[in-house]
C-alpha positions in Angstrom: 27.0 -7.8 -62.6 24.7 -8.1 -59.7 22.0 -5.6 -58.3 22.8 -4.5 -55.2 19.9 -3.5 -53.0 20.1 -1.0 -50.0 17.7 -1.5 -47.4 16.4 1.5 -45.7 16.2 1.6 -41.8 13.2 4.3 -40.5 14.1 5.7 -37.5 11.8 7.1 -35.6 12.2 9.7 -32.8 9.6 10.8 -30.2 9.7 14.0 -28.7 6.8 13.1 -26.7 7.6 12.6 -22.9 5.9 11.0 -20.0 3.5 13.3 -17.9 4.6 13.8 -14.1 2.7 14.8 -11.8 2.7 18.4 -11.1 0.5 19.2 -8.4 -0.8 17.8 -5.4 -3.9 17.3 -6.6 -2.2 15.6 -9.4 -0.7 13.2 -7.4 -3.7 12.1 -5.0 -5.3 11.3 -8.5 -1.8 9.0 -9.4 -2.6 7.9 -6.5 -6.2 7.2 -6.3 -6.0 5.1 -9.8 -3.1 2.6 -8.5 -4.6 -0.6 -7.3 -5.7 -1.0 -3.6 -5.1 -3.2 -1.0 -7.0 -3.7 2.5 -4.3 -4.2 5.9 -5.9 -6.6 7.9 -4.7 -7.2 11.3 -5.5 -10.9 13.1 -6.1 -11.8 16.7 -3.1 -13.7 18.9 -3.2 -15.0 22.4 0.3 -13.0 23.0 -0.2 -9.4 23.1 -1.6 -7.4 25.5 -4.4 -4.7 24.1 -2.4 -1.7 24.8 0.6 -2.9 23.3 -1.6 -3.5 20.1 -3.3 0.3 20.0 0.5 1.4 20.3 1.7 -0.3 17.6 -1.1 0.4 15.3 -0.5 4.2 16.1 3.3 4.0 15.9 2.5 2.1 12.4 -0.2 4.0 10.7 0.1 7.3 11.3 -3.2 8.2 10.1 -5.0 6.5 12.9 -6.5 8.2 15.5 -6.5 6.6 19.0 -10.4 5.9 18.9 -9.7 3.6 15.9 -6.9 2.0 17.0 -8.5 0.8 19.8 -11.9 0.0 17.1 -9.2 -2.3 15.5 -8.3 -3.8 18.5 -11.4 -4.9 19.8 -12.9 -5.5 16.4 -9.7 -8.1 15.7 -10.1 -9.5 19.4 -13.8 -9.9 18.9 -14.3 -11.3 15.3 -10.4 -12.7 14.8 -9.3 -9.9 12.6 -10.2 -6.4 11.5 -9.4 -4.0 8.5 -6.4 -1.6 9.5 -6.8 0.7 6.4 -7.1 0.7 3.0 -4.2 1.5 0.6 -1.7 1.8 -2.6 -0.2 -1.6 -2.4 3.5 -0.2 -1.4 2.5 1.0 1.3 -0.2 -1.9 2.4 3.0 -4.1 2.5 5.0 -1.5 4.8 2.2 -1.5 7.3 2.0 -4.7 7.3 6.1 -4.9 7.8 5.6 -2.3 10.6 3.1 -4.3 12.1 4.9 -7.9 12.2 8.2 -5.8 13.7 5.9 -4.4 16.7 5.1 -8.7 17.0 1.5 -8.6 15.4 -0.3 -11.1 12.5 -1.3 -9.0 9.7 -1.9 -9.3 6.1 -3.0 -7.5 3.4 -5.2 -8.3 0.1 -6.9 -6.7 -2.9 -9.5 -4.0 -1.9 
C-alpha cells in the first residue's frame, strides 16, 4: 500500500499595518520625500503680459503678484522660466491649468 504524504501550507498573517500620516507635520515630510518636478512656463508670440500674470495667479495659488510678473518677464526675456517647484501630481495640474488659460508649459525632474 502506498505512502501518502500531506504537504503542509504555512500561512502567514501580519498584523503589521501601513503607517499614515497623522499630523501635519507628518504629511509635509510625505510630502517633502516624493520626487520633485520643476513647472516651467515658455514664451509665445500670442498672449499678452497681463493675461499671463493672471493665469499664473489663477493657477498657482501660491504666487504672489511680484512673481508672477518675475515669471513673465523672465519667460519673455530668456524663452522660459521656472513656475515652481513640486510633487509630481500636482506639477502636471499646473501645467494642465496653465495650457487651459492658452500657455506653453512643461514640467521635468527637479
Amino acid at each position: 500500500m502506498p505512502f501518502l504524504f500531506r504537504r503542509q501550507t504555512q500561512v502567514i498573517v501580519s498584523n503589521v499595518r501601513p503607517t499614515l500620516p497623522r499630523t501635519d507635520e507628518d504629511v509635509r515630510e510625505a510630502l517633502r520625500q516624493l520626487p520633485h518636478f520643476r513647472v516651467l512656463l515658455h514664451n509665445d508670440e500670442f498672449n499678452a503680459m497681463d493675461h499671463v500674470v493672471l493665469a499664473l495667479l489663477r493657477t498657482v495659488p501660491q504666487l504672489t503678484p511680484e512673481r508672477a510678473m518675475a515669471v513673465m518677464i523672465q519667460a519673455h526675456l530668456k524663452g522660459q522660466a521656472e513656475v515652481v517647484i513640486c510633487p509630481r501630481e500636482t506639477a502636471e495640474f499646473y501645467r494642465e491649468g496653465l495650457e487651459h488659460h492658452g500657455l506653453t508649459s512643461t514640467i521635468e525632474p527637479a
